[in-house]
BAGUDREN-851200 format. One record per residue: residue in three letters; x, y, z of N, C-alpha, C in turn. Coordinates in pm, whole numbers, plus 50000, padded with zeros to 5 digits. Last residue first. Example, Ala and Ser with C-alpha at 12.3 -4.5 7.8 and 13.67 -1.06 7.14 Angstrom:
SER512854977550708513674989450714512905000350787
ALA513194943150780512304955050780513204967050780
This chain:
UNK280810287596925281710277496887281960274196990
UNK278770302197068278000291997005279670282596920
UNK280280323497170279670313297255279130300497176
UNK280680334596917282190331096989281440320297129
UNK278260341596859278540331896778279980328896830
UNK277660360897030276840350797058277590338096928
UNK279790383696963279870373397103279300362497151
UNK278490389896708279920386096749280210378496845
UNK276080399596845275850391496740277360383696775
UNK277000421396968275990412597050276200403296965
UNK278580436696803279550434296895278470422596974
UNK276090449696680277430435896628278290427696648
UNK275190464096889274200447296804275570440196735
UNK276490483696889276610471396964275610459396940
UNK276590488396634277900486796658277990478396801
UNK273920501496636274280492496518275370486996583
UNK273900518596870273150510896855273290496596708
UNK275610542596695275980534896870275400520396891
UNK274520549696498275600541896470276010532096592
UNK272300559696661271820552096573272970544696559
UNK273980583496788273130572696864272970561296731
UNK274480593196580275500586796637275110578996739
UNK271980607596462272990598896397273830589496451
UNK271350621096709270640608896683271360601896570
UNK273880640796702274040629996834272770622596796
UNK272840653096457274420649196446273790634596562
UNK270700667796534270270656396396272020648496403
UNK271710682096756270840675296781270480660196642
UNK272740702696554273840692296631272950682296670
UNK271320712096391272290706796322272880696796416
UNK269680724296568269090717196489270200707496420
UNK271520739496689270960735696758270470723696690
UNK271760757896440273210749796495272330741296584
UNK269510768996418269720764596303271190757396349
UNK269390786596683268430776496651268850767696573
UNK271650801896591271610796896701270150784896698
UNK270800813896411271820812396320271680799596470
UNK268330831096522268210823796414269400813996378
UNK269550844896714268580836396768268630827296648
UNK271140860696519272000855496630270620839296656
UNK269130878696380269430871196332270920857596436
UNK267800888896619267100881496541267810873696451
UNK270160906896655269530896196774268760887196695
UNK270510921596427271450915396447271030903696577
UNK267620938996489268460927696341269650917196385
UNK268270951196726267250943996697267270930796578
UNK270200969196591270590959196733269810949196700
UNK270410970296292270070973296351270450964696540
UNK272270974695986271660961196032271030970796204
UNK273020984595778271900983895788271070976195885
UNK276400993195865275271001395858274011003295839
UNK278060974296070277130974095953276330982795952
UNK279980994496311279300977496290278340983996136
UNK283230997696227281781001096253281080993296220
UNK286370988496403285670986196307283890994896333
UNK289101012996397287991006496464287051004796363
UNK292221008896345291521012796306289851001296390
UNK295221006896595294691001696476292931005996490
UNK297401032196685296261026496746295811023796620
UNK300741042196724299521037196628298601030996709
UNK302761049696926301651058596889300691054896794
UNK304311029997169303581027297077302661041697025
UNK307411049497269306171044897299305281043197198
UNK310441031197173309691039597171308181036397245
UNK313391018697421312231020397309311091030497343
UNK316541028297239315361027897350314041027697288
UNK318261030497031318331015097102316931018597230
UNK317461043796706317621039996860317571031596883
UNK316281042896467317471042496469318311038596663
UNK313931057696477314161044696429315421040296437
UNK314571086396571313741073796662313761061496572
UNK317801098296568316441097096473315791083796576
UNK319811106196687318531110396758317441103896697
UNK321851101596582322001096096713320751097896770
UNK322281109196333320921098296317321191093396448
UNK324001130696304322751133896325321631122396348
UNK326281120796271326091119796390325061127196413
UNK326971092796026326111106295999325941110596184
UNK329061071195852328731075496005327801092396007
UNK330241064495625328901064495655328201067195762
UNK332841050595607332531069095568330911068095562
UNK332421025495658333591032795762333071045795744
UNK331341001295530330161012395598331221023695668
UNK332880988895403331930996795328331181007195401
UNK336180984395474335070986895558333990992095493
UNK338980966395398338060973895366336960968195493
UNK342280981295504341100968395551339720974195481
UNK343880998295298343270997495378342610985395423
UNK346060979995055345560983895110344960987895251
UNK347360948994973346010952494970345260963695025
UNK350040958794994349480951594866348270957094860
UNK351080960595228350810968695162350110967995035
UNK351990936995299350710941595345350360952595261
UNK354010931695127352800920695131351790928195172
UNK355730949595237355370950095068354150942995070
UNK356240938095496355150949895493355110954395344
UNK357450916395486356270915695495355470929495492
UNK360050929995368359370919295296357670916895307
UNK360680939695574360420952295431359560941995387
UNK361610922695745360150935295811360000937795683
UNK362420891195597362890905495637361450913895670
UNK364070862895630362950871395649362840882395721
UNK366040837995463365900852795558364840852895515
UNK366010820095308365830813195417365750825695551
UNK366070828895022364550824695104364840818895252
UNK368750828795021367640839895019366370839695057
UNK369890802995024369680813995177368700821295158
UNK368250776694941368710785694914368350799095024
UNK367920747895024368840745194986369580766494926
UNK365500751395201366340748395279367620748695160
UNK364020757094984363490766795040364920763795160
UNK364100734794826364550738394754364700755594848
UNK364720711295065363840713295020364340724994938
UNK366210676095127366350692895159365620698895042
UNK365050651795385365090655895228365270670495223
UNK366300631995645365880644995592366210645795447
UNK366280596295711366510605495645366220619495620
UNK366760579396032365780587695969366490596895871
């Protein structure tokens, strides 16, 4: 097996490593940056948004008022009404689907009398 000597193996100076050396390096960049380090305020240990406990809910959402022209009486009359008028709607729905019910097995009757008749 051959070794190749590398230009880092062929000269001493690079082949020491010195404390001064690496602490020029560190020194380079400074502190570690921290954006938030000088931002510590030890008054916001109290502010309630800012806590880890929790708070007790104090908003209560807004109550609605019922319509101002409509009356109990109004509003029943019109309930009975809206309720009749669904009644009517569904009832005209299930004779539709009766009707389709009734087509679909006449076809299915028809279908089976000509699978007997081959």
């Amino acid at each position: 097996m051959q070794f190749y000597k590398t230009s880092h193996d062929l000269c001493p100076m690079l082949q020491e490593e010195t404390i001064e050396d690496a602490n020029t390096v560190g020194g380079l960049f400074g502190p570690p940056y921290d954006p938030y380090s000088n931002m510590y305020n030890p008054g916001w240990t109290n502010y309630p948004n800012f806590g880890y406990v929790s708070q007790p809910q104090t908003w209560l959402p807004p109550q609605s008022d019922p319509e101002p022209g409509m009356s109990l009486e109004d509003m029943i009359k019109e309930l009975v009404s809206n309720t009749q008028e669904f009644q009517r709607s569904t009832q005209a729905s299930i004779q539709k689907m009766k009707s389709q019910m009734s087509q679909l097995a006449s076809s299915i009757s028809r279908l089976e009398a000509q699978d007997e008749i081959e």
